[in-house]
Each structure stands twice: as structure tokens, then as C-alpha cells.
TIKOL-994329 format. One record per residue (C-alpha): x, y, z. Coordinates in pm, 1 decimal, padded with zeros to 6 digits, always signed. Each point is the difference from the previous one (the first is absolute). Layout:
BEGIN
- east,north,up
- X,Y,Z
...
***
This chain:
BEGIN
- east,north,up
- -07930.2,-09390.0,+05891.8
- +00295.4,+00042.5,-00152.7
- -00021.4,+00148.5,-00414.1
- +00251.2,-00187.9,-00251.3
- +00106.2,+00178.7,-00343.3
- -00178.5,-00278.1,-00214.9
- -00330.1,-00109.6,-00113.9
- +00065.2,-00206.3,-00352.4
- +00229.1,-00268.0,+00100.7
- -00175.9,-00240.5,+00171.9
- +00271.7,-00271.8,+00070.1
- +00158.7,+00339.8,+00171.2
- -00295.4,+00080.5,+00187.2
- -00035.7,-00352.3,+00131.8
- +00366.0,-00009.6,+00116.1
- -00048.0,+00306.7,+00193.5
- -00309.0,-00132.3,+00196.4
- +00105.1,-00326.8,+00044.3
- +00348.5,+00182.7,+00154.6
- -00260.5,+00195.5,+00258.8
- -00203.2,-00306.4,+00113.8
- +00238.8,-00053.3,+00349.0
- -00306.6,+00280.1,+00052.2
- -00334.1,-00075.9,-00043.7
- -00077.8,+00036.9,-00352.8
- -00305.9,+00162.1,-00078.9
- +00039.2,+00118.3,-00322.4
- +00197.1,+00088.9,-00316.9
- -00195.2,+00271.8,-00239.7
- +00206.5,+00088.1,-00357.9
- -00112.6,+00271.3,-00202.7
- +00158.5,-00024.1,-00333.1
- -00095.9,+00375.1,-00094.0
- +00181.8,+00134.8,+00270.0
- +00255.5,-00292.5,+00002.5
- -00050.5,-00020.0,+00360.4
- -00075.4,-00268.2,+00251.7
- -00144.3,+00060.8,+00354.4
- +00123.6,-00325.3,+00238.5
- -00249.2,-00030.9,+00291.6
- +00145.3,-00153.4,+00320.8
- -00046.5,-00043.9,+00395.8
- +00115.1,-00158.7,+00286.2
- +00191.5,+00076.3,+00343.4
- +00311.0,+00224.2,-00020.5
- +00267.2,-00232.2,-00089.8
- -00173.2,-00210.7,-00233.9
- -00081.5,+00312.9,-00177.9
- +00292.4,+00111.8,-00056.0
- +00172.1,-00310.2,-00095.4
- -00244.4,+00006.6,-00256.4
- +00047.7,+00370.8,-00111.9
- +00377.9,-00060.5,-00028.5
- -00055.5,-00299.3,-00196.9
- -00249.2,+00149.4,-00229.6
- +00217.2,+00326.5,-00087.0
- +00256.0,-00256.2,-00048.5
- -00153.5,-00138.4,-00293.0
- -00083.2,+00308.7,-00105.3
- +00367.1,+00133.9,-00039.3
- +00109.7,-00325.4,-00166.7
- -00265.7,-00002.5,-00240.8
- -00115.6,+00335.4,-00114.8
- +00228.0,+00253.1,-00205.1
- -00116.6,+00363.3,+00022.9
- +00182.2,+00111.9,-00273.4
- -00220.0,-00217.3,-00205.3
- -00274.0,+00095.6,+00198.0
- -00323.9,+00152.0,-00236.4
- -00316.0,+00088.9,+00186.7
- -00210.1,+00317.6,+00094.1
- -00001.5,+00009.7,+00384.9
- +00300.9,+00191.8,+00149.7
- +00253.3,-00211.9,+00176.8
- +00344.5,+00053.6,+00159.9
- +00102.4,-00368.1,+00073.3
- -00064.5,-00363.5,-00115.6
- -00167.7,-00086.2,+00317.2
- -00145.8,+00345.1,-00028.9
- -00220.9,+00070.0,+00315.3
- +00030.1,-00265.2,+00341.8
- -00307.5,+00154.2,+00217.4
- -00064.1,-00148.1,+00311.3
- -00324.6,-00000.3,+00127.4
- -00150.6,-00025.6,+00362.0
- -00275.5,-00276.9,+00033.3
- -00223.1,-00057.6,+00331.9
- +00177.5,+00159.5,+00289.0
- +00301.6,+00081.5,-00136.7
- +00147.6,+00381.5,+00011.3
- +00136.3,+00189.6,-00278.1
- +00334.7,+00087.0,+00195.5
- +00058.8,-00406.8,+00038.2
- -00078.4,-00015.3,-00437.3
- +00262.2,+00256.8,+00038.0
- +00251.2,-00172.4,+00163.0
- -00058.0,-00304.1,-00192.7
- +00018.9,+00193.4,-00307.2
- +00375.5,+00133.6,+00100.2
- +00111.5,-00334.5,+00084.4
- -00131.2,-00126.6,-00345.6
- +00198.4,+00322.5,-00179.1
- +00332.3,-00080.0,+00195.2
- -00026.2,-00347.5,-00080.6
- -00090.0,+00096.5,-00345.2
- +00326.6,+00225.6,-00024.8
- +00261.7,-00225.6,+00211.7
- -00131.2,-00339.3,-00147.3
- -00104.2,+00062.4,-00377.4
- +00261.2,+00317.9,-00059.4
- -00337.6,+00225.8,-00138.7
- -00028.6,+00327.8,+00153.7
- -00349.7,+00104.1,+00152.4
- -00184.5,+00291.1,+00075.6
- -00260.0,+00039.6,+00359.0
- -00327.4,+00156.4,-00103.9
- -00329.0,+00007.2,+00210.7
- -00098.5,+00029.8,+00362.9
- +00260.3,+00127.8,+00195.3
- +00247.8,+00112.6,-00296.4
- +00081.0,+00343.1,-00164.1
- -00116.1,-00097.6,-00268.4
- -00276.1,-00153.5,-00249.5
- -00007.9,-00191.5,-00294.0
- -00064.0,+00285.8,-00234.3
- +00332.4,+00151.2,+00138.3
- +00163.9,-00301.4,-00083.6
- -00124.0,+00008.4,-00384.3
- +00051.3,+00345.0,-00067.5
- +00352.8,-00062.2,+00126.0
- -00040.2,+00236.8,+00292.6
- +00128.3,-00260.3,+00237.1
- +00358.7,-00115.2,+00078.8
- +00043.2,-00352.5,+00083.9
- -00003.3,-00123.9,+00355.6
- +00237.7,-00334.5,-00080.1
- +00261.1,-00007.9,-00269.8
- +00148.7,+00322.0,-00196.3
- -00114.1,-00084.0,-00361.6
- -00257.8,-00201.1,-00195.5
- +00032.8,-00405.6,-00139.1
- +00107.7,-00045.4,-00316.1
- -00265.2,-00193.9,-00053.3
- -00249.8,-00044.8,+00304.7
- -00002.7,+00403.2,+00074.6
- -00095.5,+00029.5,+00337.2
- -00258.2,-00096.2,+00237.0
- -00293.5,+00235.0,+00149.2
- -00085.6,-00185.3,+00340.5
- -00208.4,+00165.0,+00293.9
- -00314.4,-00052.6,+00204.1
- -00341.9,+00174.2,-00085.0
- -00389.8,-00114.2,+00047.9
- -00222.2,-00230.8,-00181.1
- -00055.3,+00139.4,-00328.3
- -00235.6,-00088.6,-00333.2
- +00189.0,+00023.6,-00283.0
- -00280.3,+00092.0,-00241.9
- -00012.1,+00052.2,-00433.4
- -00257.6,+00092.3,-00168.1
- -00035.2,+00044.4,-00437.4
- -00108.8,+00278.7,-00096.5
- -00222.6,+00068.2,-00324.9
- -00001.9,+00279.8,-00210.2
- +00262.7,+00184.9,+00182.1
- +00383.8,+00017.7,-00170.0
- +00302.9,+00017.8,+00241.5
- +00049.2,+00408.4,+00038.1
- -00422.0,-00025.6,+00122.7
- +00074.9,-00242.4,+00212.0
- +00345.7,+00140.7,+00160.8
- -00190.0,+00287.8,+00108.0
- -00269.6,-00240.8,+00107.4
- +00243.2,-00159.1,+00235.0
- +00119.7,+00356.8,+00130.4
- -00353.2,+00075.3,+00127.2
- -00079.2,-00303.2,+00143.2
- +00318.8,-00061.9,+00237.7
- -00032.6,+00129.5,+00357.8
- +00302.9,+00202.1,-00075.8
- -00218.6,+00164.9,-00302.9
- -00318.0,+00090.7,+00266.8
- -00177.4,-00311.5,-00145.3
- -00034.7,-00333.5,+00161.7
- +00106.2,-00080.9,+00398.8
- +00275.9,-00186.0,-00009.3
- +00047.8,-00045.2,-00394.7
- +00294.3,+00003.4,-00192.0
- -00035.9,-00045.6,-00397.8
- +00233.8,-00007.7,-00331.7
- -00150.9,-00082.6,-00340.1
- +00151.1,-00234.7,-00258.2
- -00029.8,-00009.7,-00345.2
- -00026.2,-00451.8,-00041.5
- +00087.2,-00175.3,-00301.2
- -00308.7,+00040.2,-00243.8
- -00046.7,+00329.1,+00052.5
- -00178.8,-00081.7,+00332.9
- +00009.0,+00282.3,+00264.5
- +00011.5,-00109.6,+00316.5
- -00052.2,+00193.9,+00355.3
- +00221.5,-00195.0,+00266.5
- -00044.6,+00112.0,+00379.7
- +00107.4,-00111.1,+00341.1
- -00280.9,+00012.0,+00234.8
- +00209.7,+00041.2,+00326.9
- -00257.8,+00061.5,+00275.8
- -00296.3,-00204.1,-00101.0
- -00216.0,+00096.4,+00295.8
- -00034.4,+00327.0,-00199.0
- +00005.5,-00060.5,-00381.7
- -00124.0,-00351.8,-00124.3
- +00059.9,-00132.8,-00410.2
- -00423.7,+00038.9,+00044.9
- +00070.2,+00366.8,+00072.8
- +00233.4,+00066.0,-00246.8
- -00192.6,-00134.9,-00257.1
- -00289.4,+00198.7,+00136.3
- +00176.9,+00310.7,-00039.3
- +00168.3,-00075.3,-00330.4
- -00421.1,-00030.2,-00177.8
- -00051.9,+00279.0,+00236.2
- +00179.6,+00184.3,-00218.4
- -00094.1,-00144.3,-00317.5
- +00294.8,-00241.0,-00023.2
- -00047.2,-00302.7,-00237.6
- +00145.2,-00316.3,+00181.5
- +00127.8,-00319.1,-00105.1
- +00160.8,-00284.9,+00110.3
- +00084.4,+00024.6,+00400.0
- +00280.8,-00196.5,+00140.4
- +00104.2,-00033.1,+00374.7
- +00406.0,-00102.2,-00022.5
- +00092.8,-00227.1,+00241.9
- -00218.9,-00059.5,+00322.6
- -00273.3,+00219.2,+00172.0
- -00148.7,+00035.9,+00319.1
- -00337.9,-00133.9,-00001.0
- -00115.4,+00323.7,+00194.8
- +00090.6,+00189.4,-00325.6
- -00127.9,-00278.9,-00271.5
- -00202.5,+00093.4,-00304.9
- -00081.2,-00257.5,-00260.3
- +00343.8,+00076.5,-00117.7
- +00144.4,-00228.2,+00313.8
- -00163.0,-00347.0,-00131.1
- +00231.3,-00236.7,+00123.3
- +00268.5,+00252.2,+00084.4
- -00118.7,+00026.5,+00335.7
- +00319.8,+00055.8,+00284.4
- -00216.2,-00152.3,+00291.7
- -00076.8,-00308.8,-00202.1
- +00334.1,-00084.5,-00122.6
- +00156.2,-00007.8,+00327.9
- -00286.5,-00218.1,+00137.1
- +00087.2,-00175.3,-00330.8
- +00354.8,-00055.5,+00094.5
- -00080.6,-00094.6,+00368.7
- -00232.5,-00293.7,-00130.5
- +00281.8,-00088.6,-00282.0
- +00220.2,-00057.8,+00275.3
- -00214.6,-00142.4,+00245.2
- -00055.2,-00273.3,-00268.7
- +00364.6,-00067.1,-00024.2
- +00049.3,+00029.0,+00376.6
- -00238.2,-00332.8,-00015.1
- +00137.1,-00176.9,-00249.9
- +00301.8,-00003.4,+00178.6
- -00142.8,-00099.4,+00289.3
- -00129.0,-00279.9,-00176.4
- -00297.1,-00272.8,+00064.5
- -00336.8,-00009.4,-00136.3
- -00228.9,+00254.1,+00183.5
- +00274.8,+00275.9,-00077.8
- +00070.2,-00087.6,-00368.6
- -00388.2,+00019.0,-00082.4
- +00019.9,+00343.2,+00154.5
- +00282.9,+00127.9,-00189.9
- -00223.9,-00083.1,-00271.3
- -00297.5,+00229.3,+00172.5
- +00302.3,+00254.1,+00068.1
- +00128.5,+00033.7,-00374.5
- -00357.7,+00052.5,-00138.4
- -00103.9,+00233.7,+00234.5
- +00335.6,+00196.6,-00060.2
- -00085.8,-00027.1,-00374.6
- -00319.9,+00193.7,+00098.6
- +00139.0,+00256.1,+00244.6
- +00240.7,+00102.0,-00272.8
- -00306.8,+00030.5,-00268.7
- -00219.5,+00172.3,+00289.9
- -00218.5,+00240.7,-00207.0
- +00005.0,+00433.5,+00069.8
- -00384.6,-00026.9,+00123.1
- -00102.0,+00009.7,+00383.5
- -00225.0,-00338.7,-00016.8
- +00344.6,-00173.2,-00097.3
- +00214.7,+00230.3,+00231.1
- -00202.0,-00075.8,+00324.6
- +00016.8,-00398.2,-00102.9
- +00386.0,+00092.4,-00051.2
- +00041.3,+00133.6,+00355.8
- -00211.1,-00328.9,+00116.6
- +00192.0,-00234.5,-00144.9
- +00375.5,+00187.6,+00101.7
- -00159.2,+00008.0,+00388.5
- -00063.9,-00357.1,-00093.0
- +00296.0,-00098.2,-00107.8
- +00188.1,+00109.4,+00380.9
- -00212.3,-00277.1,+00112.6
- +00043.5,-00273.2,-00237.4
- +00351.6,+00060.0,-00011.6
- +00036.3,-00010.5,+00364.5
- -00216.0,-00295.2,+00047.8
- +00237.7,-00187.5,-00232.0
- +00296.5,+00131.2,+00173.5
- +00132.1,+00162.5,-00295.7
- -00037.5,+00336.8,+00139.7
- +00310.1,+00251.0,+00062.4
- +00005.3,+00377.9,+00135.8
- +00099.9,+00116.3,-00390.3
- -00310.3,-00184.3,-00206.5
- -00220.0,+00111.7,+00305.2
- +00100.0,+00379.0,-00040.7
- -00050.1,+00002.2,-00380.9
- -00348.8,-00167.2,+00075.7
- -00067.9,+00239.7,+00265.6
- +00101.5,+00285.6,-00249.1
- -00210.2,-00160.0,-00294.1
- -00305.6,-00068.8,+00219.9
- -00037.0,+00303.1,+00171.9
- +00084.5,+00241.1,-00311.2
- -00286.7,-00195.6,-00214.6
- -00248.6,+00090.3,+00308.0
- +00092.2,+00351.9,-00003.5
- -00098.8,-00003.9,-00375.6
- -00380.7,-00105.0,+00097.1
- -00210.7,+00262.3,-00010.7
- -00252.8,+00137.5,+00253.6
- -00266.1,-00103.8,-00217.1
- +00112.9,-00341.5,-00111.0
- +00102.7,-00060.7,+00387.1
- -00345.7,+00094.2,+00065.9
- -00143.8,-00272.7,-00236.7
- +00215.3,-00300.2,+00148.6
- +00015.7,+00113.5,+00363.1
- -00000.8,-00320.7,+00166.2
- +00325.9,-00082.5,-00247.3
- +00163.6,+00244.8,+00064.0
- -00036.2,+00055.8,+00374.2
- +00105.2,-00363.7,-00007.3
- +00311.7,+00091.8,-00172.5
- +00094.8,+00331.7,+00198.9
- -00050.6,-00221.2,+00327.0
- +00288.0,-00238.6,-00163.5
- +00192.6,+00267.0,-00106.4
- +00002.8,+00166.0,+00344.5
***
């Protein structure tokens, strides 16, 4: 999920995703007050980082830091490169993806590049606060700085606008409601003042199973906060979806991608039956893409992913890659069904687990 150092030029933007998509695009979110751009992407090792390299590529050709303006801290161009475990996979194999990315990074494109996350001294914040040396390269780009690449968790990245409250309120709001601060589990927070004289709480939610966007809200009225606007940035696990996630859901976007290229798997195949199904295949990944933050539409979700293993299999369209990601989408929407909602569609979704099994 790699974080680019612009969010206003779209034709910029475009170029970078469209560089990534040897991966599995799932999605490119550009935030023009932070003039920042979160590309989502997936796939087996090598086609993700053929699309990595490609994407920071882009990046350095196209984005100047020195004329870079925007409020969130950044060392590089393509500023952050995190890779993140999906299904099965194991931190210490992100890891070693994310070193091979770095040294490909430094031998190939010439940018130096920093290791942060599991298994490195040290963190992002380090990194920023210039308390970290580089791990490739002696010295900084010119132009493209240098890139932050390393392996970590799912995360939410989560903002929230808050009312009444100016920027020195809400810094010391963000102090007490980091982990770090004795607040939240596994919250870190910074506070921006946005263009408009909006103020703006931004947090990474980096072990969901503890702290929710629903809980943080909760405990931001708890103590008599005012909030605004909420904004997930980039994708989030349906596990840890509030309204926020509409159509930003992780789980659906890869089941999204898996139909998209079923489809085109069967047009290539070519003949009747097939091309009236790559029809079926590009609506349906139309609405997997759209699939709404609520469980009714999440347990359809993980029926129609589970689904999809079949269909695409019966049409022999099926490989081991769009069968993981389906696998990964399918059973990540189930775990987001509730006790209770389980316990209103029982026969559904005993039919599902038995298929997931």
C-alpha cells in the first residue's frame, strides 16, 4: 500500500497507478489536503514487486519535492512502500519482500531507502524525526528524497474533522489519545491544521482487533469532542468498517479485481457462453468494488467472493493467484459477520463456512 507525495495532480496520480497494475490494482486514493496518494495493490510475490518498482518509478520521474507543498510529513517522493501480509502469509516473508523491493529500489532507480517495521531497528517516526540513518545509499535525491519501505500489519488509516477545537486543542488531543500517550490500544495520532481553517485529527489504527474508527469516535463524544467529517484513506478491513468504509472496503476490492480479471480471462478465451459471462463478471466486479460498510451487504460480499472460486473454476478461468485473493476476500468478509447477524441467517452462513472449509 505503498503512499506517493501527491494528491492534486491527477494525470500524475493516474500515471503512478497505471505504472503498479503488473499487481492487482485495487485502488488509488488522493488527498489533495495532504497532497498525498495511497496506491492499493496485491498479488503473488513477483508480480508485486514488479509493480512496486514500476510505481515508485513514476513517482521519481514525475514528482519534485522541492516543489512539494502539503501538511503530512514526508522524507521521499514515493514516501512510505509498506508491505502487507494477506491470508496466510507471515510478516518475516513481507519482510523479505520488502528488502528485495528497497535493493531494487536503490540498485535500479539510484534513490536511497530506509527499512522500517517488523523486524528493523527502527520505525517510521524515527525515520521523520531524522533519528534514522539510511540502510541503502549515503545521502538524499535531489529531487525524489528517499524511500521508507518495510513490512507491518493491516492498518486503518482513519481522519476525522474536528469542530470547535483550534490546532494547539487538538495537538494535545492527539497526545492523549495515542497508545504511546496512555490513550487508545494501538493508536497513533497527529493533528493538522487543513486549508479553511479546518482541524483535522488523522490516526493510524494499527491493531484493529483492539481499537475500531467506531471506538474512536466513541471515545472522542466520550469526551465531549465535536466530530465532523470521517474519512478512511485508502482501503479497510471489513472486520474494522464503520460507515466511513462505504465502498472502500479491502475484502471487496480484491474480490473486485479477481472477477475483473476473470472477465478478461474469458474474453480471451473467446466463444459465446464465456463472453456473456465476462459480461456477468464485470458487473459483479462493479458491485464488489461498491460493496457497502454494513453486515447485510458484507455477508452477501463473502457469498458472492466464495462464489466466484466456483464460477471461475467452472469456466476454467481459475488460477492459484485470483483463488488466494478470493479466498482472502471471502473469508475476511465472514469474519466481519457478527454473532448476532450469523444468528439471523444461519442456514446462509453455515452454507458458506462449509464452502469456505
Amino acid at each position: 500500500m505503498p503512499n506517493f507525495s501527491e494528491g492534486t495532480r491527477t494525470e500524475v496520480i493516474e500515471a503512478i497507478a497505471s505504472a503498479a497494475s503488473s499487481a492487482y490494482l485495487l485502488d488509488a486514493d488522493a488527498d489533495p489536503d495532504h497532497n498525498r496518494a495511497v496506491v492499493s495493490v496485491a498479488g503473488f510475490r513477483r508480480r508485486l514487486v514488479d509493480g512496486l518498482l514500476a510505481a515508485v518509478g513514476a513517482a521519481i520521474e514525475r514528482i519534485d519535492l522541492r516543489e512539494h507543498r502539503g501538511v503530512h510529513p514526508r522524507v521521499g517522493a514515493a514516501d512510505v512502500v509498506p508491505i502487507v501480509p494477506l491470508g496466510g502469509t507471515s510478516l518475516d516473508v513481507c519482510r523479505d519482500v520488502a528488502h528485495e523491493v528497497g535493493e531494487r529500489i536503490w540498485s535500479r532507480l539510484s534513490v536511497p531507502v530506509y527499512f522500517y517495521g517488523h523486524g528493523e531497528q527502527h520505525r517510521l517516526a524515527d525515520i521523520r524525526a531524522g533519528r534514522a540513518s539510511l540502510d541503502l545509499g549515503s545521502a538524499p535525491h535531489p529531487t525524489a528524497g528517499a524511500v521508507c519501505v518495510g513490512a507491518r500489519p493491516l492498518l486503518v488509516a482513519f481522519n476525522v474533522i474536528l469542530y470547535g477545537t483550534d490546532l494547539v486543542s487538538a495537538r494535545a488531543l492527539a497526545r492523549t489519545i495515542r497508545e504511546t500517550g496512555a490513550g487508545l490500544r494501538g493508536v497513533q495520532a497527529l493533528a493538522f491544521e487543513l486549508p479553511g481553517r479546518r482541524v483535522q485529527l488523522s490516526m493510524n489504527l494499527f491493531r484493529t482487533d483492539e481499537t475500531t474508527p467506531s471506538d474512536v469516535i466513541a471515545e472522542l463524544r466520550r469526551r465531549g469532542v465535536s466530530v465532523g467529517a470521517e474519512q478512511v484513506v485508502g482501503l479497510c478491513p471489513a472486520v474494522a468498517a464503520s460507515p466511513a468504509a462505504d465502498g472502500r472496503l479491502l475484502e471487496g476490492r480484491l474480490a473486485s479485481a479477481a472477477a475483473a480479471d476473470g472477465a478478461r480471462r474469458c474474453r480471451e478465451r473467446g466463444g459465446e457462453e464465456l463472453d456473456a459471462l465476462a459480461v456477468r463478471l464485470d458487473r459483479e466486479a462493479t458491485g464488489l468494488a461498491t460493496l457497502a460498510a454494513d453486515e447485510d451487504a458484507i455477508l452477501a460480499g463473502a457469498e458472492r467472493a466464495a462464489a466466484l472460486i466456483q464460477v471461475l473454476g467452472a469456466a476454467q478461468v481459475l488460477h492459484p493467484e485470483l483463488e488466494a485473493m478470493l479466498l482472502v476476500a471471502s473469508r475476511g468478509l465472514r469474519a466481519a459477520v457478527s454473532e448476532a447477524t450469523a444468528a439471523i441467517y444461519r442456514a446462509r452462513v453455515d452454507s458458506l463456512d462449509a464452502r469456505l472449509v
